[in-house]
C-alpha positions, 0 to 999 in steps of 0.5 A: 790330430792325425791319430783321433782323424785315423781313429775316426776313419776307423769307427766308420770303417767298423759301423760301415762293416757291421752294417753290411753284415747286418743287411746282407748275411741273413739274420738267425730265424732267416731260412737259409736252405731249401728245406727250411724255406719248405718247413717254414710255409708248412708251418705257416699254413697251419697256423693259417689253419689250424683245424685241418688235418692234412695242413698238419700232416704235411708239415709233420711228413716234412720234419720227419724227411728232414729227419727232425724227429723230435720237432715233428714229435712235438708238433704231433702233440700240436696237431692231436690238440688241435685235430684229435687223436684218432683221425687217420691223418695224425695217425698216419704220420705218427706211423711214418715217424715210427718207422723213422725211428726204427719202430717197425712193429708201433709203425705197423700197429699205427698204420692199421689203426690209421686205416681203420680210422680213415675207413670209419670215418668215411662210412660215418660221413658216407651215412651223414650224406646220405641223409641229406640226399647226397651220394660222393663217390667213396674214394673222395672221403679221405681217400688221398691219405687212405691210399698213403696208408695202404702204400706205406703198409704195403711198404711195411709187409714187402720189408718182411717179404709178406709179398702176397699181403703186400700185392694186397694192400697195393690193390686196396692203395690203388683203388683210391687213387688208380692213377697213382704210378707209383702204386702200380710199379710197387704192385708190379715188382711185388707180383714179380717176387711172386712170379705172377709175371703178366700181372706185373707186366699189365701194372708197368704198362699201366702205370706207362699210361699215366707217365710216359717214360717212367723209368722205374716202369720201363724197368720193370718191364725188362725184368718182366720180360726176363723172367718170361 
């Protein structure tokens, strides 16, 4: 009798266990880090909406930051399904993915072709606009992801020292977005390689408007004044 009561002690010990296990560890398809709970709403929000372009150009950014390369290849094949091919967005994160992956000339070939799409698309919406007697400033026409591809170009150019090509591409990147800090920064440092010392000097400053403190501006800065 004692050894079937120790028995029964026992299993419920066991069931007792299994049962906190269960209820308190998480369970497989649980997000157990922060940039799995990240991956998980981008996810969600496409599958909320399938139809927009930036929800899935979101997600896909984050797989590749997480450098879960051939998830965000898949779901790139997802997103042409659902969006198309040649919209500026998709083409835009496949140039990033590239880059990723160490394609520097798919990603140059794709980021051109991003911007080329972007730009065309806004003179087609621009010119539908029109039509209907309505005059948007340009720059709200996909100018967020247009600014995005200038930057990441910009980035591409500065790899290979192309500083004049890359201060270029910058000032096309700030035109849609002025006040983006980073831009000017980027743009700042690249007038230094080019020995253009007030400009960079006029482009930290700037980029201080938008974001007191900035350290990377304020940087710049000293390297601006020690160049003088």
């Amino acid at each position: 009798m004692l050894v079937i009561a120790l028995l029964g002690t026992v299993v419920v010990m066991l069931a007792a266990i299994l049962w906190a296990v269960a209820t308190v560890l998480p369970q497989r398809d649980t997000p157990r880090t922060f940039v799995e709970r990240q991956l998980a709403m981008l996810e969600r929000v496409v599958k909320e909406k399938p139809k927009s372009e930036e929800a899935w150009a979101d997600y896909i950014l984050a797989l590749v930051a997480a450098k879960q390369y051939s998830k965000a290849q898949a779901v790139i094949a997802q997103a042409e399904k659902a969006v198309g091919k040649d919209v500026v967005d998709i083409l835009y994160v496949r140039a990033r993915l590239a880059h990723a992956r160490g394609d520097r000339g798919e990603a140059e070939q794709l980021v051109k072709k991003a911007i080329d799409s972007g730009l065309a698309f806004r003179q087609k919406e621009l010119a539908r606009l029109a039509e209907q007697a309505t005059f948007p400033d340009p720059h709200v026409i996909k100018g967020k992801v247009l600014a995005s591809a200038y930057y990441f170009q910009a980035q591409l150019l500065a790899e290979k020292k192309q500083w004049q090509e890359a201060a270029e591409a910058l000032t096309k990147s700030l035109a849609e977005e002025p006040a983006s800090a980073d831009a000017l920064v980027f743009r700042g440092n690249v007038y230094l390689e080019l020995s253009e010392t007030a400009s960079a000097t006029a482009d930290f400053r700037q980029a201080l408007k938008y974001i007191p403190g900035f350290q990377p501006a304020l940087d710049g800065l000293k390297k601006a004044g020690a160049a003088k």
